[in-house]
C-alpha positions as protocol buffer text, in pm:
chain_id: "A"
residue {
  index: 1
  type: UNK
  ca { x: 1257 y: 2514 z: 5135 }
}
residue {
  index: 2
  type: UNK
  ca { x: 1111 y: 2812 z: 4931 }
}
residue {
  index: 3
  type: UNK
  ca { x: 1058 y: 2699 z: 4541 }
}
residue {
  index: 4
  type: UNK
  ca { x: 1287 y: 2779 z: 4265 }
}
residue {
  index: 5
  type: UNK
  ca { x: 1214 y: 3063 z: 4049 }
}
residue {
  index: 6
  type: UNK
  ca { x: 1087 y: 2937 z: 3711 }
}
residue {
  index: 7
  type: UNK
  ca { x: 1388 y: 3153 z: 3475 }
}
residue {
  index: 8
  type: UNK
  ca { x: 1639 y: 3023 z: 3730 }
}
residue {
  index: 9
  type: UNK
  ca { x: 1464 y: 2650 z: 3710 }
}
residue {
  index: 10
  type: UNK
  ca { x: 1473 y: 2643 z: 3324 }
}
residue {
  index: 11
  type: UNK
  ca { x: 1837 y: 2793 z: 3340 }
}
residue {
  index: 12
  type: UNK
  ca { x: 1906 y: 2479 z: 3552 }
}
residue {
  index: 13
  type: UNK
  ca { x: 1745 y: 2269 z: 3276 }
}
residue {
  index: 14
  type: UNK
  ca { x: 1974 y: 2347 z: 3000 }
}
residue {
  index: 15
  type: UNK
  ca { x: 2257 y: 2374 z: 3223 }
}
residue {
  index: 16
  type: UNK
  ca { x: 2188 y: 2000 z: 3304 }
}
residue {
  index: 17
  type: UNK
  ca { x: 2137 y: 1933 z: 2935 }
}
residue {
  index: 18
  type: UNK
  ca { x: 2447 y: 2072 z: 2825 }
}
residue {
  index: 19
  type: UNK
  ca { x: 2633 y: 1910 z: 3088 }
}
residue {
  index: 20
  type: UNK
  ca { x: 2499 y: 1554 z: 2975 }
}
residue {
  index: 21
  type: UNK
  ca { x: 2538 y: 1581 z: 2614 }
}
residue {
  index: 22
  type: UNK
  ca { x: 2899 y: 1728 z: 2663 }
}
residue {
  index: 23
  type: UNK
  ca { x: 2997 y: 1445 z: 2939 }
}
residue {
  index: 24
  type: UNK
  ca { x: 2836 y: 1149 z: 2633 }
}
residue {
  index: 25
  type: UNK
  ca { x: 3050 y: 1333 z: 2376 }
}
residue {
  index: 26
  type: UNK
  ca { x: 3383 y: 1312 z: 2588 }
}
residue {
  index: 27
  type: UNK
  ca { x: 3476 y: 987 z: 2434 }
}
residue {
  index: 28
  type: UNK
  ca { x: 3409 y: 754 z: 2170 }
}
residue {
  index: 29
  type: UNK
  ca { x: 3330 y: 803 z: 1813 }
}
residue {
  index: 30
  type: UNK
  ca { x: 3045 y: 1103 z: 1979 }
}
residue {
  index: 31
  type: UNK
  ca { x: 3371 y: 1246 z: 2066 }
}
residue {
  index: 32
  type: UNK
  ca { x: 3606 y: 1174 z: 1790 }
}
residue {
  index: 33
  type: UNK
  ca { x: 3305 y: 1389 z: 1546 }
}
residue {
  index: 34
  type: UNK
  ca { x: 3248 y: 1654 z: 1748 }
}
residue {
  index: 35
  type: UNK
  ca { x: 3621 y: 1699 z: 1721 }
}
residue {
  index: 36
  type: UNK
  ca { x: 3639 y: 1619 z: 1370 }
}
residue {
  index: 37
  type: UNK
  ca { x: 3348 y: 1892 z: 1321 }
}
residue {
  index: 38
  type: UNK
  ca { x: 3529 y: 2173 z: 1512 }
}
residue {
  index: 39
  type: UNK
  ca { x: 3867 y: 2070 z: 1310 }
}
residue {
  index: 40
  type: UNK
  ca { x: 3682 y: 2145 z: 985 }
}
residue {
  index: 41
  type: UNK
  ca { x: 3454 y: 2370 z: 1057 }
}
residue {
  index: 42
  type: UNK
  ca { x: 3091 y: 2195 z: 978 }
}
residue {
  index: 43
  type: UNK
  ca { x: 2817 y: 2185 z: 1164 }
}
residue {
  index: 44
  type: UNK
  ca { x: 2695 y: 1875 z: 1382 }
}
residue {
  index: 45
  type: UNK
  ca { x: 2336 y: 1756 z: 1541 }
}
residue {
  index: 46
  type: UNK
  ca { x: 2239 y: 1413 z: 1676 }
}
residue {
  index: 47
  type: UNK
  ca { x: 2536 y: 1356 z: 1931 }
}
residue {
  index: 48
  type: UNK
  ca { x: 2290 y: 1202 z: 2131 }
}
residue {
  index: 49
  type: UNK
  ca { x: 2124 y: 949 z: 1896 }
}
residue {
  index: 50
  type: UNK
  ca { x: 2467 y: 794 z: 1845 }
}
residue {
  index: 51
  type: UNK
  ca { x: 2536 y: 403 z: 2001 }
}
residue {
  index: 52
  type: UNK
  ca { x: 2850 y: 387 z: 2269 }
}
residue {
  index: 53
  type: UNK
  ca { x: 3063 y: 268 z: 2002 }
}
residue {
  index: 54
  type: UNK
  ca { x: 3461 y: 339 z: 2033 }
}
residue {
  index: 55
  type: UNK
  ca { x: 3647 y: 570 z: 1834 }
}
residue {
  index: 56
  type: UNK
  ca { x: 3781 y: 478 z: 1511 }
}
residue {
  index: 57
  type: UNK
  ca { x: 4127 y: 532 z: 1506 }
}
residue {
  index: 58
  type: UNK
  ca { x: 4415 y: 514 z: 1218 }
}
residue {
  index: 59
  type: UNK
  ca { x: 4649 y: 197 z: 1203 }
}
residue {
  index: 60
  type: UNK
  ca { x: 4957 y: 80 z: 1059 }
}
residue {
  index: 61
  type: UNK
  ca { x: 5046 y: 479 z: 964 }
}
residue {
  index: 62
  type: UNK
  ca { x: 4698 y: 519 z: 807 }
}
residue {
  index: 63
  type: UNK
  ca { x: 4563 y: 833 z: 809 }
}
residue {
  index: 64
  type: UNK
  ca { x: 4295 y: 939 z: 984 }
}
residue {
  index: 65
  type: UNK
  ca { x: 3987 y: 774 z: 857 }
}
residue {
  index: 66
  type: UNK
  ca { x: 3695 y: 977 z: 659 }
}
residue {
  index: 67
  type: UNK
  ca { x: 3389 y: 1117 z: 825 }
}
residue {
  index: 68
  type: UNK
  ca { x: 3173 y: 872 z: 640 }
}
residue {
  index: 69
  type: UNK
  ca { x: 3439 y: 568 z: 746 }
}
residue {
  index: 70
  type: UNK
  ca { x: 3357 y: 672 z: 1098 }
}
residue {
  index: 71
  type: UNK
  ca { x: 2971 y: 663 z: 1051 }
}
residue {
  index: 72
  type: UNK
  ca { x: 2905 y: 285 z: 875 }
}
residue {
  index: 73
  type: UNK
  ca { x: 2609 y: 133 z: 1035 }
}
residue {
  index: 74
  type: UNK
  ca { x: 2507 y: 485 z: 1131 }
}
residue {
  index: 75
  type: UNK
  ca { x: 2204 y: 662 z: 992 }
}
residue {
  index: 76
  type: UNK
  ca { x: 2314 y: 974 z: 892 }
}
residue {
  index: 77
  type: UNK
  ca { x: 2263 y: 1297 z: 623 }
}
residue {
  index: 78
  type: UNK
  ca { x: 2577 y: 1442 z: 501 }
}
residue {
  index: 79
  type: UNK
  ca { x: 2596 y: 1791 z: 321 }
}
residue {
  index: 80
  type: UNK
  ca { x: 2878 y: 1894 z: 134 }
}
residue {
  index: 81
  type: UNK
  ca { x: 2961 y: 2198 z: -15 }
}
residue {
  index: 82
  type: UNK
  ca { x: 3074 y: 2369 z: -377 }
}
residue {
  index: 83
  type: UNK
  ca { x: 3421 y: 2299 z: -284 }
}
residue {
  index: 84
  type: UNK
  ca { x: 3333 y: 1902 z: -153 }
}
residue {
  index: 85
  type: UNK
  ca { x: 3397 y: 2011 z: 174 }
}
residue {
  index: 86
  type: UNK
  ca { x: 3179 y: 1877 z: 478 }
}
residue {
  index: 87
  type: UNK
  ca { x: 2909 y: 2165 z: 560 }
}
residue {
  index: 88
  type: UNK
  ca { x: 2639 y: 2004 z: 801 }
}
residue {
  index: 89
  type: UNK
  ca { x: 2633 y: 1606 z: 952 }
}
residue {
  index: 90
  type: UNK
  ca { x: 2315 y: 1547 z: 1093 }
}
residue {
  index: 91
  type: UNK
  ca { x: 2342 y: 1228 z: 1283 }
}
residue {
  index: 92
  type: UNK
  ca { x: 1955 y: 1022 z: 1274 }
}
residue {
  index: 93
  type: UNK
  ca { x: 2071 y: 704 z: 1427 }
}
residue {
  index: 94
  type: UNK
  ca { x: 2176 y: 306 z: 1419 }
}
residue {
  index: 95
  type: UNK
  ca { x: 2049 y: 195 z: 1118 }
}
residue {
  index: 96
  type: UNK
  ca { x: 1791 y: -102 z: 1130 }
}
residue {
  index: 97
  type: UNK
  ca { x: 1548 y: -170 z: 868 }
}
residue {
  index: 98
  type: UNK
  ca { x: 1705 y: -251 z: 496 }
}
residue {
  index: 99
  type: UNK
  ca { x: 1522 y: -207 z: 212 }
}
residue {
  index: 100
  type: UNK
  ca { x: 1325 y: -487 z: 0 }
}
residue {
  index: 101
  type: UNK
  ca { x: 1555 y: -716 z: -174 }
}
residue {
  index: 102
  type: UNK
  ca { x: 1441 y: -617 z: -515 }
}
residue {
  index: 103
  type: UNK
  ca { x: 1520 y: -267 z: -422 }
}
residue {
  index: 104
  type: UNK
  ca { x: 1890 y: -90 z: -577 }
}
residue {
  index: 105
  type: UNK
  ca { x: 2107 y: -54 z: -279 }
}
residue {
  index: 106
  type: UNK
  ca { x: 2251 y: 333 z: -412 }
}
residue {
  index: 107
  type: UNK
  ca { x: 2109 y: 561 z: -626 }
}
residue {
  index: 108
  type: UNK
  ca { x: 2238 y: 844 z: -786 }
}
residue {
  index: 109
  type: UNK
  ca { x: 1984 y: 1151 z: -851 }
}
residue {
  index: 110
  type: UNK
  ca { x: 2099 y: 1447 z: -1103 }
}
residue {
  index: 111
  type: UNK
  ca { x: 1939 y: 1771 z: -912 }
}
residue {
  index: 112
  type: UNK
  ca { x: 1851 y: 2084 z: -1074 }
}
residue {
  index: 113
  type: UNK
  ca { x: 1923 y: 2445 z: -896 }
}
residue {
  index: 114
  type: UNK
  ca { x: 1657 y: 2695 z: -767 }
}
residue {
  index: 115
  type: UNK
  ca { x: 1935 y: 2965 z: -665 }
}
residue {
  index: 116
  type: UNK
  ca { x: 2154 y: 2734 z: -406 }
}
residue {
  index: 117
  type: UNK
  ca { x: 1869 y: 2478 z: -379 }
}
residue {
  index: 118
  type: UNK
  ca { x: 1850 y: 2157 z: -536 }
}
residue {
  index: 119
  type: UNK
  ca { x: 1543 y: 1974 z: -707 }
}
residue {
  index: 120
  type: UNK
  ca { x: 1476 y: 1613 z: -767 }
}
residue {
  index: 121
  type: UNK
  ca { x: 1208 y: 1469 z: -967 }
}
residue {
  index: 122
  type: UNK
  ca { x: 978 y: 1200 z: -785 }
}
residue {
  index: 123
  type: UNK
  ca { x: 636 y: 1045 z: -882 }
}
residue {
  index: 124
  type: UNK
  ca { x: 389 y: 1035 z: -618 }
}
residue {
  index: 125
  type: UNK
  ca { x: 158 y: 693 z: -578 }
}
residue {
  index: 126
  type: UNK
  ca { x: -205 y: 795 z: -435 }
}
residue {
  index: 127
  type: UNK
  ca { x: -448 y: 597 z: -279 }
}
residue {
  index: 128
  type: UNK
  ca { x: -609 y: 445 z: -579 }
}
residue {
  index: 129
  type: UNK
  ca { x: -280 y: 392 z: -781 }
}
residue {
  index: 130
  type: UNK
  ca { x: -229 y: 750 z: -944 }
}
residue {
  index: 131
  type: UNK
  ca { x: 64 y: 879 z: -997 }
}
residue {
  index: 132
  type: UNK
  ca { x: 186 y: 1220 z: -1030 }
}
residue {
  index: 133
  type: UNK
  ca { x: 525 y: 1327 z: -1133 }
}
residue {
  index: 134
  type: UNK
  ca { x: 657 y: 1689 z: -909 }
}
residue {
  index: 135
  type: UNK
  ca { x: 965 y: 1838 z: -832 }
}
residue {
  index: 136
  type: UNK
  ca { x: 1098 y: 1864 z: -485 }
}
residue {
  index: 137
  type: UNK
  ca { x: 1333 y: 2053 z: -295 }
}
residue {
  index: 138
  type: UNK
  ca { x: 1573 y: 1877 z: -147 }
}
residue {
  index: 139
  type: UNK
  ca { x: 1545 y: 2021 z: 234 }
}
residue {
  index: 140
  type: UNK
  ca { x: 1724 y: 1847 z: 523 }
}
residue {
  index: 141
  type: UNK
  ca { x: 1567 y: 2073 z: 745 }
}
residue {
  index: 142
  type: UNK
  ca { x: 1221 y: 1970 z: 711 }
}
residue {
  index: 143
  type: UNK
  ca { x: 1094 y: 1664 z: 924 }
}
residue {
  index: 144
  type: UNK
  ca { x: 783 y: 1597 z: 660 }
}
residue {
  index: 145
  type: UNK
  ca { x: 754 y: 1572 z: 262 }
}
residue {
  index: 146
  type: UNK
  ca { x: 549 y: 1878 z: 237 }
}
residue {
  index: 147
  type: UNK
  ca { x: 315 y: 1899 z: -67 }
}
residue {
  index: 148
  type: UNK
  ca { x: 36 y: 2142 z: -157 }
}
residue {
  index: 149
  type: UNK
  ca { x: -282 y: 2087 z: -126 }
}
residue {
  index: 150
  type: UNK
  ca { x: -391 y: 2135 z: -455 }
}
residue {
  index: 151
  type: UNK
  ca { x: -217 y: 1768 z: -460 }
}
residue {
  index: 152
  type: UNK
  ca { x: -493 y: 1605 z: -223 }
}
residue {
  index: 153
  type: UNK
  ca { x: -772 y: 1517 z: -488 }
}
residue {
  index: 154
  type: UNK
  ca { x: -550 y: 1415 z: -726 }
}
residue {
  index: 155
  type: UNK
  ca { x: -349 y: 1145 z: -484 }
}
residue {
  index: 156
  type: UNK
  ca { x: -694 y: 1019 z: -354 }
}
residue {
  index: 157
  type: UNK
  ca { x: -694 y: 1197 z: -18 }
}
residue {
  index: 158
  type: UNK
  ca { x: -995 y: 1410 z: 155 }
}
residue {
  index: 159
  type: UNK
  ca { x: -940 y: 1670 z: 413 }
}
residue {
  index: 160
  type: UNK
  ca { x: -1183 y: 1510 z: 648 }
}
residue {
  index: 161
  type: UNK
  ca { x: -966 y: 1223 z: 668 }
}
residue {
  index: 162
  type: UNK
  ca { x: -637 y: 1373 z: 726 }
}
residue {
  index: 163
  type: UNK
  ca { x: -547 y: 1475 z: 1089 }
}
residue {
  index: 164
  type: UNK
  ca { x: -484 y: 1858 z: 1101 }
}
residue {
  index: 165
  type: UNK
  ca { x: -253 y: 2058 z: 1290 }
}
residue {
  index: 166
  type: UNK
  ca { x: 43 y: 2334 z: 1298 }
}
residue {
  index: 167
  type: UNK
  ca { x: 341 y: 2267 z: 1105 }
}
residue {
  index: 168
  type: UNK
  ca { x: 640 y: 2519 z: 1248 }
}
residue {
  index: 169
  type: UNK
  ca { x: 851 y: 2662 z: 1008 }
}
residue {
  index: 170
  type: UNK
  ca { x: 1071 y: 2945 z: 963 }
}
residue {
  index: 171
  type: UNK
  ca { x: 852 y: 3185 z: 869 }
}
residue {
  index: 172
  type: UNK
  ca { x: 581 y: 3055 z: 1187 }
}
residue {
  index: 173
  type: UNK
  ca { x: 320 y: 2822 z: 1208 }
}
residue {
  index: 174
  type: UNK
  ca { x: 76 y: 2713 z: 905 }
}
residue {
  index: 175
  type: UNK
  ca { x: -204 y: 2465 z: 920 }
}
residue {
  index: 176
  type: UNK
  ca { x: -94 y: 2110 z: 755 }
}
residue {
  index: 177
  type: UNK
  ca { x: -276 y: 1762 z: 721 }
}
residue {
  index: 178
  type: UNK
  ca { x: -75 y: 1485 z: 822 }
}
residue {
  index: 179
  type: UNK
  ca { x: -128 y: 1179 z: 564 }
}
residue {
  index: 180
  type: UNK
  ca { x: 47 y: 863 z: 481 }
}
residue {
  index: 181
  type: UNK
  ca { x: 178 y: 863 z: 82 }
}
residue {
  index: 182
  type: UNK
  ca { x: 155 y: 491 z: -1 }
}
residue {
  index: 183
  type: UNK
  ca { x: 447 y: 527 z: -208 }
}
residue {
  index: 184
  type: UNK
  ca { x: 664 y: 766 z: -321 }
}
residue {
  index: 185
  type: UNK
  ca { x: 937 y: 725 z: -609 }
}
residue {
  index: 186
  type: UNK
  ca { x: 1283 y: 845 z: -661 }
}
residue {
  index: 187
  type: UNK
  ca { x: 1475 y: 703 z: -944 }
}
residue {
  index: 188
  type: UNK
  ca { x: 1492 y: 325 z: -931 }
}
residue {
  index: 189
  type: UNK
  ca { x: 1394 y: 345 z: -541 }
}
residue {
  index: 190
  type: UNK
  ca { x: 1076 y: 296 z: -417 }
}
residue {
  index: 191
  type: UNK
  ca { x: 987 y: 440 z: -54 }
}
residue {
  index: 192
  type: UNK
  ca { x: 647 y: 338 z: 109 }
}
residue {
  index: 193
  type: UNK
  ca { x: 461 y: 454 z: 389 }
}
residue {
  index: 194
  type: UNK
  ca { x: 582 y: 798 z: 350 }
}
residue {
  index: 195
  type: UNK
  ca { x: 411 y: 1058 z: 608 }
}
residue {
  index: 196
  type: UNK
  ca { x: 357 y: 1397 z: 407 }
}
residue {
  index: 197
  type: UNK
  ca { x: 195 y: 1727 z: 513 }
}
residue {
  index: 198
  type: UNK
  ca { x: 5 y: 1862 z: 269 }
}
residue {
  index: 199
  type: UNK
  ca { x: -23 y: 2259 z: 329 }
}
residue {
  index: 200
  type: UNK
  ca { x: -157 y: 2570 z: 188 }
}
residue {
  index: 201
  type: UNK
  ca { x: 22 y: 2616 z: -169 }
}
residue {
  index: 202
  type: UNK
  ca { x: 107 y: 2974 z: -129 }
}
residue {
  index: 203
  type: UNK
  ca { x: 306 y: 2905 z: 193 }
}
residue {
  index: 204
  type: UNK
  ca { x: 518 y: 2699 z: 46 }
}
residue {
  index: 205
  type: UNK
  ca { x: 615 y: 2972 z: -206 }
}
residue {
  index: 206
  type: UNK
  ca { x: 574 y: 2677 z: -518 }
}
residue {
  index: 207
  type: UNK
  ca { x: 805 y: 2453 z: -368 }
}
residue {
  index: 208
  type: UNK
  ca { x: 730 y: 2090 z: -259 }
}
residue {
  index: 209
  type: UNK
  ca { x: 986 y: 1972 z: 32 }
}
residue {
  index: 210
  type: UNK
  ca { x: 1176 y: 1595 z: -3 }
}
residue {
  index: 211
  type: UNK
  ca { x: 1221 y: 1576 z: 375 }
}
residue {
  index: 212
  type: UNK
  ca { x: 1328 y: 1408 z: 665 }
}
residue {
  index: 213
  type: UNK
  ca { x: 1010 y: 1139 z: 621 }
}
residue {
  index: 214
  type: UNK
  ca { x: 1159 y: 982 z: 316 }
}
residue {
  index: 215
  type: UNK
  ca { x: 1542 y: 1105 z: 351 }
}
residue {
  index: 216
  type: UNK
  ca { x: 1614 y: 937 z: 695 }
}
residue {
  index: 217
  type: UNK
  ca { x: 1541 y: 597 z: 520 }
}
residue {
  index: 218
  type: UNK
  ca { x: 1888 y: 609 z: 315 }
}
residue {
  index: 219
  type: UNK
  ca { x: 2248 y: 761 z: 377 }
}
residue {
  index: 220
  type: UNK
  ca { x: 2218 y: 1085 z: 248 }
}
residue {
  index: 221
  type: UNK
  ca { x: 2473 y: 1305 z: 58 }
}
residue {
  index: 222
  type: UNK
  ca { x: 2442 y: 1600 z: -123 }
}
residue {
  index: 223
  type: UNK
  ca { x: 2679 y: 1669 z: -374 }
}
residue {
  index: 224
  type: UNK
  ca { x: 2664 y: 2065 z: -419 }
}
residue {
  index: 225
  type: UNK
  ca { x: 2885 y: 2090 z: -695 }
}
residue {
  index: 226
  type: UNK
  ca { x: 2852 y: 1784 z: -883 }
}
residue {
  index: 227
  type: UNK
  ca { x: 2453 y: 1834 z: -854 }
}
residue {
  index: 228
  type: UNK
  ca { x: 2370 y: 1531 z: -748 }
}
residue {
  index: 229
  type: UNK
  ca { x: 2200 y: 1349 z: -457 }
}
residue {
  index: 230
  type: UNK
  ca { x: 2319 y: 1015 z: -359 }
}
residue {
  index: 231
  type: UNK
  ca { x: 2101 y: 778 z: -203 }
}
residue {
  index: 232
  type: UNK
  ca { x: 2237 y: 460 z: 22 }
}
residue {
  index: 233
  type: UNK
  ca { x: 2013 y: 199 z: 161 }
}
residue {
  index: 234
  type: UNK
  ca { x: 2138 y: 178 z: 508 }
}
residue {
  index: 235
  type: UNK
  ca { x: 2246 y: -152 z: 524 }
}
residue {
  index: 236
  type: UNK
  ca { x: 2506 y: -33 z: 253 }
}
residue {
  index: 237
  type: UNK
  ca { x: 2797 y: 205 z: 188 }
}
């Protein structure tokens, strides 16, 4: 039997994929949000990450239940829109570690707008204890905190003992150093053990990115017209 040609193998691939995440997303609450998403028109990542649970379905004449009703337990970020609409649901998985005890449960951030970006302020806790208060924008799409370098010496970190490597973004690759914040501060919460990337100021364009290293540890929701970013430990709604 002659072998498959490469294009026609990796074709196969993401047939097989497709087929798999479309069969897990037939049923179930995988399937009652992919329907709910292509009801109402916002986009939706994670299928896969999501427990065999059941659907949620109304009761009694109730109707149907919220997106956020359906996702309790789950660890998820939730973007809305100006109008409070649902834009994006990005699903991270079944929630497992609660915060300290001491630790608020919710907290409720007041952003600031860069065009249709949001900012939060957050203090930064280096190595030795320093602390240094920045503004970050709030990006979903980012898997790291991204700072600039121009941070390093002043959080108590040296180059030669970060690990380097390429951080993709949309613009292509840049050279980051991976690093380990000790803790990081928003509002009354207090996140620790925080990877960042710390990267070449200028490619950032003078922003510093809140990302997915310190957002997947709460229920996220961004509240585009209110301005706000709301916060849930995710033992909690």
């Amino acid at each position: 039997m002659g072998r498959m040609p490469i294009p026609a193998l990796r074709h196969l691939t993401w047939t097989l994929l497709l087929l798999s995440l479309t069969a897990s997303a037939a049923g179930g609450l995988a399937g009652q949000l992919q329907q709910r998403a292509e009801r109402e028109g916002f986009s939706l990542s994670g299928l896969d990450r999501l427990p065999d649970w059941p659907a949620l379905r109304p009761s009694g004449g109730n109707p149907e239940p919220p997106v956020d009703a359906l996702l309790r337990g789950i660890d998820h970020v939730l973007v809305k829109g100006a109008d409070g609409r649902i834009v994006r649901l990005l699903i991270l998985g079944v929630g497992s570690v609660p915060p300290p005890p001491s630790q608020p449960w919710r907290q409720v951030l007041e952003t600031r707008r860069r065009g249709r970006h949001h900012l939060v302020t957050a203090i930064l806790v280096g190595n030795d204890g320093q602390q240094v208060e920045v503004e970050l924008l709030v990006d979903t799409g980012a898997s790291f905190v991204v700072l600039p370098r121009s941070l390093m010496p002043r959080l108590g970190f040296r180059a030669e003992a970060l690990e380097w490597g390429e951080l993709q973004t949309a613009n292509g690759g840049i050279r980051a150093g991976i690093a380990r914040l000790p803790v990081l501060r928003l509002g009354g919460l207090r996140v620790e053990g925080v990877t960042v990337a710390f990267v070449d100021g200028a490619a950032l364009g003078d922003n510093s990115l809140l990302g997915m290293s310190a957002l997947s540890r709460f229920q996220v929701t961004l509240d585009d017209a209110g301005n706000r970013l709301i916060l849930v430990a995710r033992d909690r709604e």
